[in-house]
N, C-alpha and C positions, 0 to 999 in steps of 0.2 A: 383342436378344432377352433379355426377362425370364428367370433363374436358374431352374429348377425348384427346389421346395418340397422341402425334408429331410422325410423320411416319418420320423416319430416315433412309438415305440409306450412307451406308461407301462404296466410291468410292477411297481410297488411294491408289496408286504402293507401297508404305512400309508398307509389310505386319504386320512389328511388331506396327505399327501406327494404323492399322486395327483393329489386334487384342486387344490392348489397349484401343481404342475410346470403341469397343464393348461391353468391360468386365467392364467396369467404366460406360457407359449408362445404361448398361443392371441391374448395380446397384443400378439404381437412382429410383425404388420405382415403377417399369412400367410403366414411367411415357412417356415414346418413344417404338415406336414400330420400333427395329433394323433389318435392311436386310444388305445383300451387294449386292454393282451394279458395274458389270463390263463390260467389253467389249466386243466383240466377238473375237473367239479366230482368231489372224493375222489382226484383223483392227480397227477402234476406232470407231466404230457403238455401237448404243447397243440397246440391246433386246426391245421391244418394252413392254411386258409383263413386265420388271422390270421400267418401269414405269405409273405406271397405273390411277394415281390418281393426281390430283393439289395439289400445297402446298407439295412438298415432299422437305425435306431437307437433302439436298446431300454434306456432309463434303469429300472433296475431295482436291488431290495434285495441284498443278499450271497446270501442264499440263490437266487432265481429267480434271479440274473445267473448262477450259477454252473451250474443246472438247465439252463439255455441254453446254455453254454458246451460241455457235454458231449451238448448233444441231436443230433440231429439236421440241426438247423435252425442250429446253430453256423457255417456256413460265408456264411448267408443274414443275421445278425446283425451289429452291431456294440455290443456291451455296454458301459453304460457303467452304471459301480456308484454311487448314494448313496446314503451310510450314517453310522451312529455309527463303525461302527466303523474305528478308525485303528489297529489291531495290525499289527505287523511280519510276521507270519505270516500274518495274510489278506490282506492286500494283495500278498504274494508269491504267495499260493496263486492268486488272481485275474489277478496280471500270467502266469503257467505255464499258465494255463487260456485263456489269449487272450483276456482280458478287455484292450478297450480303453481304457477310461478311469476311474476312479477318485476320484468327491467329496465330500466329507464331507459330511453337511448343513447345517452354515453356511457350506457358498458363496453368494456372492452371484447374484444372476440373471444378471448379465451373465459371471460365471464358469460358470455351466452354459451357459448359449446360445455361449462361444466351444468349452466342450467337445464340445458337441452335432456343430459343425461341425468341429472336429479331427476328433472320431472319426468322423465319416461323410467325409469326406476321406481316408483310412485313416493317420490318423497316432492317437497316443498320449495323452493326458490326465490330468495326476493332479495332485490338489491340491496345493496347496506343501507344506503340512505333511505330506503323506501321500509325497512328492519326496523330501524330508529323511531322514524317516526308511527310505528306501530304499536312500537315500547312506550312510547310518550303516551298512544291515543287510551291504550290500557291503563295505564297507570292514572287517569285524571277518573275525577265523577262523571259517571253521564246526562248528559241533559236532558231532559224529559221530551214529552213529547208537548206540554204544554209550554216549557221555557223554550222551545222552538218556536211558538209560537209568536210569543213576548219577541222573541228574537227579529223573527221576521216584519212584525211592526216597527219593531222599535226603529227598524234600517230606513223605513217608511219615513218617520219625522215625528211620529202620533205622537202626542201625550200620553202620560198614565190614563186621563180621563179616558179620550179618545180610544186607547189600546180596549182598557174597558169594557167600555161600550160594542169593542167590535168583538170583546170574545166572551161578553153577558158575564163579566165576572166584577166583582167590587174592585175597590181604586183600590185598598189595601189589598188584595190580593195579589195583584197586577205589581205591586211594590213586593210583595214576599219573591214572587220570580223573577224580580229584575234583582232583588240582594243578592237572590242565590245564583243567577247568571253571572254576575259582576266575580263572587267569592272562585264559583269555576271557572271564569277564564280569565281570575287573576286581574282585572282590571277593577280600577279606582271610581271610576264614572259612568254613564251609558256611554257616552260617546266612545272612550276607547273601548268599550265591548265594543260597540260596533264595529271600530277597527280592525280590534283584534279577530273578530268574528272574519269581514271581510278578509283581511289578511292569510287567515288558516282556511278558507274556502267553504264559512259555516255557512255562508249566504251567498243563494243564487245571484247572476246577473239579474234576474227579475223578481217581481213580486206582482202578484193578480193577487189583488183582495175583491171578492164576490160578497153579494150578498144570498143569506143564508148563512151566515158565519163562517164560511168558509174560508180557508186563505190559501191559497194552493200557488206552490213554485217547482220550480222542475228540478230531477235529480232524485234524492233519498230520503225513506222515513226518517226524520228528524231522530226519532225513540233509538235510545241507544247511545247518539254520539255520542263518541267521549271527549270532556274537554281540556287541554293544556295546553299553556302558553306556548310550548314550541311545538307541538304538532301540525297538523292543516288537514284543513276537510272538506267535501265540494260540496254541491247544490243539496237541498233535500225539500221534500214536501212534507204537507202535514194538514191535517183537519182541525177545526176548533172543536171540533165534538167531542166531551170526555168521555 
């Protein structure tokens, strides 16, 4: 008895990715049954009829993979993400979210087609390169939720004073979380933390510092990251509240 067909739904924003994934599956011998699944038009809901069945595997960008992951339909799903992006902190936030598999866009076709079939077998999937540096992000210490904090000022230009002041804690205290930032990401001075921070994607393109001690930036709870010199990690937010 012939294998039944993997039911495959293309959920990408980059249409030319869309059309790509379709025209190279659609190649592979019948061996997927191709749809596309989108959203309704003006909100990120989606249709209830375009998922009808368990075990559907849904190749989609960071953002839909992630809209799916928390929908609904999350249980009925098996996500698997292609993307640019290779940050340490999306790729965490995705693996926490149940996202099953994860590939960069220059995998090769026969590296999506064995993912396809990992993750609709329910096992796990993630590019090598996107593997590595997940090895990296475990193996370092994590940074608290407070040397997030330190973090995201420091990117600012504050002083120790300053930092301080904006998170009601003492100058020496402010100095214990920037030793222990510097020891975890392996830098000599603030400024290359902050590099290196920028660099591994530990810091937003922005920073809104509010009053009411707040500091709030977009992306991921801080709490948890892990830090080492070769991994990378995206945006994340964070309260000064302990």
């Amino acid at each position: 008895m012939a294998p039944s067909r993997i039911r495959v739904m293309i959920a990408h924003r980059t249409p030319v990715v869309c059309a790509g994934l379709e025209a190279a599956l659609r190649a592979q011998g019948g061996d997927f049954e191709i749809g596309s699944l989108g959203p309704l038009p003006g909100s990120t809901r989606f249709e209830e009829s375009q998922i009808k069945s368990d075990r559907i595997v849904v190749i989609a960008d960071c953002e839909t993979g992630m809209q799916l992951a928390i929908s609904r339909y999350a249980s009925r799903c098996r996500v698997l993400i292609m993307t640019q992006d290779d940050t340490e902190a999306s790729i965490r936030r995705a693996m926490e979210a149940g996202i099953r598999g994860y590939l960069l866009l220059t995998s090769t076709l026969d590296a999506v087609v064995r993912a396809i079939r990992c993750v609709h077998d329910g096992g796990t999937a993630l590019d090598p390169a996107v593997a590595a540096k997940m090895v990296d992000s475990f193996a370092g210490d994590p940074l608290t939720s407070r040397e997030v904090d330190v973090l995201g000022l420091l990117m600012l230009g504050l002083s120790d004073k300053e930092i301080a002041k904006r998170l009601e804690r003492s100058v020496g205290t402010v100095k214990t979380h920037l030793k222990a930032l510097r020891a975890k990401l392996n830098a000599s001075s603030r400024t290359e933390a902050v590099a290196i921070a920028q660099r591994r994607g530990l810091l937003p393109g922005a920073v809104t510092v509010k009053t009411g001690n707040t500091v709030e930036v977009s992306g991921i709870v801080g709490t948890g990251t892990r830090a080492s010199n070769r991994g990378s990690s995206a945006g994340w937010s964070a309260s000064t509240s302990s």
